[in-house]
Each structure stands twice: as structure tokens, then as C-alpha cells.
RORO-14841 format. One record per atom (N, C-alpha, C): x, y, z; residue in one letter. Coordinates in steps of 0.02 Angstrom, whole numbers, padded with zeros to 5 digits, always signed. Example, Ala and Ser with C-alpha at 12.3 -4.5 7.8 and 13.67 -1.06 7.14 Angstrom:
2
+00660-00284+00390a;+00615-00225+00390a;+00660-00165+00390a;+00642-00112+00354s;+00684-00053+00357s;+00645+00002+00394s;
//
This chain:
168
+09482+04628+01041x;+09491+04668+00981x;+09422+04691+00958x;+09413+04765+00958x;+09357+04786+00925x;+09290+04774+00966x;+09286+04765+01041x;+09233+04730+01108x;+09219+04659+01072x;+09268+04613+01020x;+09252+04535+01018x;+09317+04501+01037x;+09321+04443+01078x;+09372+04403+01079x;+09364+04326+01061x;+09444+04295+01051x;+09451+04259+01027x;+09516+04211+01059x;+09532+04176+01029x;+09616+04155+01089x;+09657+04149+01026x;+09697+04154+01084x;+09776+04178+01058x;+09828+04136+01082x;+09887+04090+01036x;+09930+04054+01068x;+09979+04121+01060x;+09990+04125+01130x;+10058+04186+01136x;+10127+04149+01119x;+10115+04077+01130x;+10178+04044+01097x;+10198+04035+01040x;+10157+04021+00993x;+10148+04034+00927x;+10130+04125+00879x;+10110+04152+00941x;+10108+04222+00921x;+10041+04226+00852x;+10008+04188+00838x;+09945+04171+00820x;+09852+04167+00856x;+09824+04169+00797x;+09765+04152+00853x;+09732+04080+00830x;+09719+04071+00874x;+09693+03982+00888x;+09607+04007+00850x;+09580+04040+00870x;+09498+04085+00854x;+09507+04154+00845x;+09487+04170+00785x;+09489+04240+00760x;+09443+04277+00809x;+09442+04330+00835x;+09385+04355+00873x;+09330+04372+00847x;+09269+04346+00878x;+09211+04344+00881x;+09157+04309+00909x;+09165+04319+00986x;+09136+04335+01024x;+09138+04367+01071x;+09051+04380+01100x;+09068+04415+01181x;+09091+04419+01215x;+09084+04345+01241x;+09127+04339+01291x;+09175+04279+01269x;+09224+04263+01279x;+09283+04211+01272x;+09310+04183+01355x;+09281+04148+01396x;+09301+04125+01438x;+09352+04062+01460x;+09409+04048+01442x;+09462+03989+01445x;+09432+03955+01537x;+09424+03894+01519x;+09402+03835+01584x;+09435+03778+01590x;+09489+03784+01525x;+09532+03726+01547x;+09597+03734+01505x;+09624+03676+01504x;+09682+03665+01456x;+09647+03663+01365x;+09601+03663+01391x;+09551+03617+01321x;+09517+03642+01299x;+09465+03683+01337x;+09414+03700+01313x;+09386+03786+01345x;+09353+03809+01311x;+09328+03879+01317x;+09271+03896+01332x;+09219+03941+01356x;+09151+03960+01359x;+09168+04021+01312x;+09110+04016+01246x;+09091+04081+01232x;+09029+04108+01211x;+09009+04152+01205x;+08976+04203+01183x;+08951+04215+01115x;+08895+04209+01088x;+08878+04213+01020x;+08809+04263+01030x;+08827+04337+01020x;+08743+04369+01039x;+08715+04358+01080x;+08674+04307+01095x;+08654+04289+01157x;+08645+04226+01195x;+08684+04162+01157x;+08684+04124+01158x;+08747+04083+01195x;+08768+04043+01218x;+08832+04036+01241x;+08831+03938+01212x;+08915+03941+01202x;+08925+03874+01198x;+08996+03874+01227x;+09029+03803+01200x;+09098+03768+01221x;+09126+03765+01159x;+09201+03782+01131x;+09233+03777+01100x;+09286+03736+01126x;+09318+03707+01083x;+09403+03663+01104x;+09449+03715+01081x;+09515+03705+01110x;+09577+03728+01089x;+09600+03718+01038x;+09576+03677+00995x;+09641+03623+00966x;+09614+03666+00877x;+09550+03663+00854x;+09537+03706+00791x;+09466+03761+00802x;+09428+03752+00881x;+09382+03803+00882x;+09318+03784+00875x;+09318+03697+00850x;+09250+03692+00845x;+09215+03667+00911x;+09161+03660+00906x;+09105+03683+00963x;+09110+03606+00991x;+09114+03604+01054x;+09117+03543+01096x;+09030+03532+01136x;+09025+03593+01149x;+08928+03607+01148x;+08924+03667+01120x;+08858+03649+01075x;+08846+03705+01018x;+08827+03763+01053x;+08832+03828+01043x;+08797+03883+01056x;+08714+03899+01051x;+08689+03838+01108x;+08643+03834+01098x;+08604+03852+01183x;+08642+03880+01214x;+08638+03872+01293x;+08618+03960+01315x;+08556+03965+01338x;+08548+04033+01356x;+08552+04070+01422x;+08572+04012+01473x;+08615+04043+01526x;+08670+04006+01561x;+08702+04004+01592x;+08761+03990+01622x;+08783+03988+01682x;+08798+03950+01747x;+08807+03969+01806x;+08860+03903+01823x;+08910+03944+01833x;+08971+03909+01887x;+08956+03890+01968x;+08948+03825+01978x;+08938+03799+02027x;+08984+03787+02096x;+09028+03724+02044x;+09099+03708+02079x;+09141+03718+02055x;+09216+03700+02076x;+09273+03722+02022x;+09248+03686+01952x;+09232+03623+01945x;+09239+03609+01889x;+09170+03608+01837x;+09110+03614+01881x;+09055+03613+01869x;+08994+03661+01848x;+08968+03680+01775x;+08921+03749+01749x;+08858+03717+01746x;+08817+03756+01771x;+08765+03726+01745x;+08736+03757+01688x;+08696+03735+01631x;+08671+03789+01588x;+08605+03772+01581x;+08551+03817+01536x;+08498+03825+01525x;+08495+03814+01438x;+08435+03750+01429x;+08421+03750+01354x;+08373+03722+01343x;+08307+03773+01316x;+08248+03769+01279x;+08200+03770+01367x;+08216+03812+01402x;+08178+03805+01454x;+08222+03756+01506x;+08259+03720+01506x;+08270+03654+01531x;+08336+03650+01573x;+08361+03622+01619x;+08436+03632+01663x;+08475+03573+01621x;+08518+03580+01632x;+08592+03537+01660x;+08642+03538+01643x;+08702+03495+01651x;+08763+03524+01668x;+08815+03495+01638x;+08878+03534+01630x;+08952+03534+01591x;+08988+03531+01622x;+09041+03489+01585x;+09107+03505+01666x;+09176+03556+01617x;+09228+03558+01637x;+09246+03612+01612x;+09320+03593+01564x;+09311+03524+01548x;+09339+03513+01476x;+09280+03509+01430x;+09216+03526+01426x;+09152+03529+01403x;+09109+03456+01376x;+09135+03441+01413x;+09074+03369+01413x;+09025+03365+01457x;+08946+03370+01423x;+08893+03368+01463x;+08888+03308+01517x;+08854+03311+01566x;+08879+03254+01630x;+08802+03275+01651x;+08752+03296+01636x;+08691+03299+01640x;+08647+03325+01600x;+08636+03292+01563x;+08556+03324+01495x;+08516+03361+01510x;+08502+03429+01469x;+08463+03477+01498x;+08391+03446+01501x;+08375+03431+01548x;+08307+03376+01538x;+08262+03384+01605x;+08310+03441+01654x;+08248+03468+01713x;+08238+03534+01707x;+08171+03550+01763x;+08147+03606+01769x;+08173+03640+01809x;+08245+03618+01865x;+08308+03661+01893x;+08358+03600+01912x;+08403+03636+01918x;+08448+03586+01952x;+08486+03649+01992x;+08510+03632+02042x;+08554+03659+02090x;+08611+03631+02155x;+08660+03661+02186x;+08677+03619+02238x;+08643+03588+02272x;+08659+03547+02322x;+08620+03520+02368x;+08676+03516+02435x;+08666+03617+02447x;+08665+03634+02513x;+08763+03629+02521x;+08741+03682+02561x;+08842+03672+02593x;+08869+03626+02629x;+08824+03594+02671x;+08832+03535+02729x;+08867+03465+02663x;+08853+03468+02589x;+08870+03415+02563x;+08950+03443+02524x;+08977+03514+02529x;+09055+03523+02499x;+09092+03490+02560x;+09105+03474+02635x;+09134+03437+02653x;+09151+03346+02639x;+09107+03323+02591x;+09107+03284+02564x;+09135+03264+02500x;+09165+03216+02465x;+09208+03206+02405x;+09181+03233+02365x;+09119+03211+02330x;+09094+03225+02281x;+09017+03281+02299x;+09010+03338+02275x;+08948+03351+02293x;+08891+03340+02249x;+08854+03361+02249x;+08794+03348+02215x;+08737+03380+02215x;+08711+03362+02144x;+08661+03411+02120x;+08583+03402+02143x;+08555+03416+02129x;+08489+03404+02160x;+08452+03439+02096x;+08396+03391+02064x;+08366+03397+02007x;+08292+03399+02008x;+08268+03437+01983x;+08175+03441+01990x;+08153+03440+01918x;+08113+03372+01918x;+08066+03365+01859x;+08024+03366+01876x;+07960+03412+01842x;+07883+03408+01851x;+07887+03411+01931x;+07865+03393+01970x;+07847+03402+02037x;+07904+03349+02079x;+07948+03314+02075x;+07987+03259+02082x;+08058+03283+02073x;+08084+03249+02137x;+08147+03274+02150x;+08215+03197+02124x;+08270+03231+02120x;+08337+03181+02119x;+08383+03205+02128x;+08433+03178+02135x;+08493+03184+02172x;+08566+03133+02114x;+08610+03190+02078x;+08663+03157+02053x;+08730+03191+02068x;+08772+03164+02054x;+08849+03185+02088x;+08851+03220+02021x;+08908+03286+02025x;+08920+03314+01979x;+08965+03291+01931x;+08972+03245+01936x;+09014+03199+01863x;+08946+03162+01831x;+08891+03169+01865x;+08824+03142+01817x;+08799+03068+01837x;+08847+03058+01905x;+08801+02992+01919x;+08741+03000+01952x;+08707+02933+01948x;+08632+02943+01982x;+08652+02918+02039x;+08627+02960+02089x;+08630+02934+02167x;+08558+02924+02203x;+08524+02960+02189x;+08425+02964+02198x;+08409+02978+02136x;+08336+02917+02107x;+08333+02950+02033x;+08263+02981+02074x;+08222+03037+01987x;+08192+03081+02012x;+08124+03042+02013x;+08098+03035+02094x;+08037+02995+02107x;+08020+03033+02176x;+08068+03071+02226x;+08052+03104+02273x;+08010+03161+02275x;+07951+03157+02314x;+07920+03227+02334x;+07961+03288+02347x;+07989+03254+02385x;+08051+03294+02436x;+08115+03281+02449x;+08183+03298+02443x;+08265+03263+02469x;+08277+03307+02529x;+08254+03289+02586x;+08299+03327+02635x;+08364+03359+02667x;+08385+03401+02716x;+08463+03423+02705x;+08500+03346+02730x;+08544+03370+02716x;+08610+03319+02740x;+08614+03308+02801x;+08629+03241+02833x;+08623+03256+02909x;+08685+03191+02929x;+08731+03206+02941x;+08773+03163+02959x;+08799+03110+02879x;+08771+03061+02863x;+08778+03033+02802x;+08718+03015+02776x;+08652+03035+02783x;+08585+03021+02768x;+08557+03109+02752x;+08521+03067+02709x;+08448+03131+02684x;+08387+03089+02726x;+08342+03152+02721x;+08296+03120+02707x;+08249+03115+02648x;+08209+03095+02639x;+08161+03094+02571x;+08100+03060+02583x;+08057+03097+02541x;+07982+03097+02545x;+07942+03063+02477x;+07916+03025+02487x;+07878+02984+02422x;+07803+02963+02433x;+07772+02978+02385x;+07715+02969+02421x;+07660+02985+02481x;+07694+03041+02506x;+07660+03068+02570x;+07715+03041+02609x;+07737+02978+02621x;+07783+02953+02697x;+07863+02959+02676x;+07906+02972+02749x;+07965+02989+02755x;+08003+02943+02769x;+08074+02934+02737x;+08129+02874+02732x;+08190+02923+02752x;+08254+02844+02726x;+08321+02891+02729x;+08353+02862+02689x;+08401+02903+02648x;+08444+02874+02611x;+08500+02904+02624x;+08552+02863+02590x;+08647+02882+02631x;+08644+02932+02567x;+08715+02992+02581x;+08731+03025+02515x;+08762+02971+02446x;+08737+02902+02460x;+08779+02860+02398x;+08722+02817+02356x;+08650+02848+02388x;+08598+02836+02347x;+08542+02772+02384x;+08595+02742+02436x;+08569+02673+02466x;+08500+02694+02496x;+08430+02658+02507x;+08381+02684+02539x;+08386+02652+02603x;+08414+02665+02658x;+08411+02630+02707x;+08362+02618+02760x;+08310+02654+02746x;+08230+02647+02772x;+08186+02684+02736x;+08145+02632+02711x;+08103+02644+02650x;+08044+02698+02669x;+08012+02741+02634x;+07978+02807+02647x;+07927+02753+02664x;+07909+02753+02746x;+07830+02733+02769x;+07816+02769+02833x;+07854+02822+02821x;+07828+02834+02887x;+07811+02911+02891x;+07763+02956+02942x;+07704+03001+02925x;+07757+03072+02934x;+07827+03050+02984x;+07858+03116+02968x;+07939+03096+02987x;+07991+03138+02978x;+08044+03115+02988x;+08089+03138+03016x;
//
């Protein structure tokens, strides 16, 4: 209505949110992405108020259930009844590679300051961030780099040979 939207129970023939915003994106049974000028947050279904504030200045759909957003400079991530499952608290976060969607859970791969980690996209820690380096996926091991020397760890966080060695 008017280039703003809002939602609408067509069952009730009402609106759940008067329109006003940009964008109005529905992500679940529950919850919404929208649009405020330039800002984006999470609204609920149920009266409209903000599940994460409109405080997020970019946005990127990962997995089905998984966004990542941007706030105050900083990454991390929402799932799509809008509960944060990672604190915007790195300098990126991203997949970690296609070789890991044949796998249950995939996972993110996080960079603070110069130091890498590794969490499943429901927000568990599987590598916390202490790595130089997380290498690709290779059967059920990474590799990873600490300190100058090269190890391996399983995709479930286990270190199964500790970084001492000059390459890997």
C-alpha cells in the first residue's frame, strides 16, 4: 500500500502491522524481516513487536533457515523464527564451503581480528576463534593452523592432532 508493507491476516481480513515498511519479508510461521529506511529488523506475528530491533544494516540468507546480518561494523546470525544464534561480535562470518551442505549441520566460519572459528548454524561452538587458519573439509577433518604449525580437527570440533607440525 502506497510502496510500504505490512501483514495481513487474510483470515481475519485485518492487518496484523499497519504498513510501514520497505520491505516486509514473512520467514516463518512467526516471524518477519523488515525494512525501516535503512535499517532492517525482526518482527513477530502475534502484535508486531520487534524480536530483533531494527538495528541491522545488512542482511544475507545463507541456509534455509539461516541470515546473517551486519551491526555497528560487526557479523552474526538469526535463524528464521528470529532468535539470534550468533552475536554480532566478528569481523565476517560466512559458510564454510559446499563440501560441508552434505553434512547435517553446516557451519559458519567466523573471523575475529586476525583469528579464525568455526560454529554450527544453530550457534554452537565447534572451533573457538584461536585459528590462524580452518582448512577445507576433507573427508571428516579440517585442517587448522595455530601458531605457525598445522593440526586436524573432525567437523564436531575434536582436535585430533594437535597443530605441531610445519605443513599439512
Amino acid at each position: 500500500k502506497n510502496n510500504v508493507w505490512g501483514l495481513f491476516n487474510e483470515d481475519q481480513n485485518k492487518f496484523i502491522c499497519q504498513p510501514q515498511y520497505k520491505i516486509a519479508q514473512v520467514m516463518s510461521m512467526t516471524a518477519s524481516l523488515v525494512q525501516t529506511d535503512k535499517n532492517y529488523g525482526v518482527i513477530n506475528h502475534a502484535n508486531c513487536n520487534y524480536l530483533i530491533p531494527a538495528e541491522m544494516t545488512k542482511v544475507k540468507k545463507v541456509t534455509i533457515n539461516t541470515i546473517l546480518f551486519e551491526k555497528n561494523n560487526l557479523w552474526g546470525a538469526f535463524n528464521t523464527e528470529g532468535k539470534i544464534v550468533l552475536n554480532p561480535e566478528y569481523d565476517s562470518v560466512m559458510t564454510k564451503g559446499d563440501e560441508v551442505k552434505l553434512t547435517k549441520e553446516e557451519l559458519l566460519l567466523v573471523k575475529k581480528g586476525s583469528k579464525y572459528g568455526l560454529f554450527g548454524v544453530r550457534g554452537k561452538k565447534i572451533l573457538p576463534v584461536e585459528y590462524d587458519e580452518i582448512g577445507e573439509f576433507s573427508g571428516i577433518y579440517f585442517s587448522v593452523k595455530q601458531n605457525g604449525k598445522y593440526g586436524y580437527s573432525t567437523r564436531y570440533g575434536k582436535v585430533n592432532i594437535k597443530p605441531m607440525y610445519d605443513a599439512a
